[in-house]
C-alpha positions in Angstrom: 75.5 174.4 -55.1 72.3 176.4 -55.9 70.7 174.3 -58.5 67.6 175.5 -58.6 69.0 178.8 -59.5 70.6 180.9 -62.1 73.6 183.4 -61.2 71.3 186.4 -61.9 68.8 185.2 -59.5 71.4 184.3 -56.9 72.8 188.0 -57.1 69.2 189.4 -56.9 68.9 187.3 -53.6 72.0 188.1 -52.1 71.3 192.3 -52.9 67.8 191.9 -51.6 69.2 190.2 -48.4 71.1 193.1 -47.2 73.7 191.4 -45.0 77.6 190.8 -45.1 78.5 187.6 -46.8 82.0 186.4 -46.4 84.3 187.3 -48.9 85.2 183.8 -49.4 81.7 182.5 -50.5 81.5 180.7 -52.9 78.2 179.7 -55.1 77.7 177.3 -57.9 75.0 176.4 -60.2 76.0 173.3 -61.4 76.3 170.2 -60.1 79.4 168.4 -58.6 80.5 165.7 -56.8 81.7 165.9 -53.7 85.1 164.8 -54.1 85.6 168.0 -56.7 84.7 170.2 -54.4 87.7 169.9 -51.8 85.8 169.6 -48.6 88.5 170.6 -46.7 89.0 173.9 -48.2 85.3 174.5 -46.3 83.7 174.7 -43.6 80.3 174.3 -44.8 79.1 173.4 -47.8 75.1 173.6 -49.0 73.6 171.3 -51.6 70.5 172.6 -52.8 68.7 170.5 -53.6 69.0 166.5 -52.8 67.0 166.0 -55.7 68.9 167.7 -58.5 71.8 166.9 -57.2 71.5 163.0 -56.7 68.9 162.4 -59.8 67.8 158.6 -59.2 65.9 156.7 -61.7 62.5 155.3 -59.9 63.7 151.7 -59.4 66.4 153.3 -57.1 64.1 155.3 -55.4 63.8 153.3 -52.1 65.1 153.2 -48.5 68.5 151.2 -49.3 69.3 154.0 -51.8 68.5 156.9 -49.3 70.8 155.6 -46.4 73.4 154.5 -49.2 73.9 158.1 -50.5 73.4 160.3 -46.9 75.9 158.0 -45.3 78.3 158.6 -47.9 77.8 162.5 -47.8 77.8 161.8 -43.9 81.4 159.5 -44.1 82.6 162.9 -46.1 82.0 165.6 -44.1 83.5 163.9 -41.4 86.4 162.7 -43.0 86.7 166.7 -44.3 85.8 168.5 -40.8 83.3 169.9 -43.2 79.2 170.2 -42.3 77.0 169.4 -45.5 73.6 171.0 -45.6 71.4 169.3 -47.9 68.4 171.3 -48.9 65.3 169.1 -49.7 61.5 168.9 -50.6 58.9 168.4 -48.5 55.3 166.5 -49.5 53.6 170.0 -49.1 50.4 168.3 -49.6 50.7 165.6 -47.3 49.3 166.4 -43.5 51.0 164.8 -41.0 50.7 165.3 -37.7 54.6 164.1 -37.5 56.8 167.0 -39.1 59.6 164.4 -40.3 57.0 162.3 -42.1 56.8 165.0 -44.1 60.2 165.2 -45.6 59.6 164.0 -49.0 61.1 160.0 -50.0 61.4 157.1 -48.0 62.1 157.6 -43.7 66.2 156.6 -44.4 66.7 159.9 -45.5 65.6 161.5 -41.8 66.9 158.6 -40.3 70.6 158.6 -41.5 70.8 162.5 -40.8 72.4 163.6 -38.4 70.2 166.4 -37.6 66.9 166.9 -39.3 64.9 170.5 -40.3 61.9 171.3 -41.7 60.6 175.0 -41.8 56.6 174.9 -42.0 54.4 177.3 -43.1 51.4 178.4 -44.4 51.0 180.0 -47.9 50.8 183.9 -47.3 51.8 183.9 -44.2 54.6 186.4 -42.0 55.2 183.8 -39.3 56.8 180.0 -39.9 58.3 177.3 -37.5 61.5 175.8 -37.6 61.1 172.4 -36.6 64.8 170.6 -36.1 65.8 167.1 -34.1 68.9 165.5 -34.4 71.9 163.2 -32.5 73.4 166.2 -30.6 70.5 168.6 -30.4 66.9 168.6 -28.1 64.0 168.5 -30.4 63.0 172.0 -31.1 60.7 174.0 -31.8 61.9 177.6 -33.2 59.2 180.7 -34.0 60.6 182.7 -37.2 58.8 185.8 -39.2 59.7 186.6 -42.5 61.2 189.9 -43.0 59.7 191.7 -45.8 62.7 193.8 -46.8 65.1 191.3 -46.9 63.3 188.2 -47.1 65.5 186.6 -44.6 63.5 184.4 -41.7 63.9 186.1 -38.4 63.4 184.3 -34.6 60.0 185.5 -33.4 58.8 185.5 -30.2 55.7 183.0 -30.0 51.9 184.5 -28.6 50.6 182.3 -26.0 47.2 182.9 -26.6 46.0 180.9 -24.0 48.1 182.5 -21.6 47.6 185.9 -22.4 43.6 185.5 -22.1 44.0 184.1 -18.6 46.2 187.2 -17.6 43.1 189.1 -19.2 40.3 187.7 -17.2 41.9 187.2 -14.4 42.2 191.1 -14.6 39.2 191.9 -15.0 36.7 193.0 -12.0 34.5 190.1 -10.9 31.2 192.1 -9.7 31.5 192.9 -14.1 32.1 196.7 -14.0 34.1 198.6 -16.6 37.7 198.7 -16.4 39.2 201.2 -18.4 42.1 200.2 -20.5 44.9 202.0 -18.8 43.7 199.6 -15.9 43.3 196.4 -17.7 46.8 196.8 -19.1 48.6 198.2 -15.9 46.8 194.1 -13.7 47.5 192.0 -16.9 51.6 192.6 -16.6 
């Protein structure tokens, strides 16, 4: 369920993506209960997003109400064999030094997941993390960089810095002559 999209933008997506979809994808742009759907027709199913999906009026808003309606959507996957991906905001302005605290709405909504991603990244920038913790997976840290062609989010090998520029100086001649490149390059590996 795209609900933040229209089927012309969804198409536009899907061309600029470049890649094989299954020929039995399915998208909608309206919303729909979970028992219409038929959860055992697939395999995965992707909700997007929590908000426009499962409007709440602000006296409903709270903890109770966020472990009320994941454990439902939790009780119906399993029941279906079925995994539910629900997309959902972060508080972008909001600087925590915990990643889950910054899943927008009250901490039942991390807690009744059963596994828990948030991508972070700065405005204008190639390169993102992939933060993810959850019942049957190690908390995780996953580099990704944004293809520019197709938009998609790639796994990137991370630069450690710090390790690099001790390779660097370790390299380098201690009495402080020159070293020419060909020769910094050749120690360093």
């Amino acid at each position: 369920m795209a609900l933040e999209d229209n089927e012309r933008r969804l198409q536009e997506r899907i061309r600029v993506a470049q890649c094989g979809w299954p020929s039995d994808l399915k998208f909608m742009c309206d919303t729909a209960e979970l028992d219409e759907l038929d959860l055992g027709r697939w395999r995965l199913v992707i909700i997007d997003t929590l908000g426009r999906w499962r409007p709440l009026s602000s006296t409903q808003y709270n903890y109770a109400a966020d472990i009320k309606v994941l454990a439902e959507v939790q009780r119906k996957a399993l029941g279906a064999d079925c995994a539910i991906l629900l997309i959902h905001h972060t508080n972008k302005t909001f600087r925590a030094t915990d990643w889950q605290a910054t899943i927008s709405g009250t901490e039942g909504l991390a807690g009744t997941a059963d596994t828990t991603m948030v991508p972070r990244r700065r405005r204008n920038q190639k390169t993102a993390q992939l933060c993810a913790t959850g019942r049957d997976i190690e908390e995780n840290e996953i580099h990704l960089r944004i293809n520019e062609k197709t938009r998609m989010a790639e796994a990137a090998v991370p630069v450690d810095t710090e390790t690099n520029a001790d390779r660097l100086l370790e390299a380098l001649p201690e009495d402080g002559l020159e070293i020419a490149a060909v020769d910094l390059v050749e120690s360093s590996e």
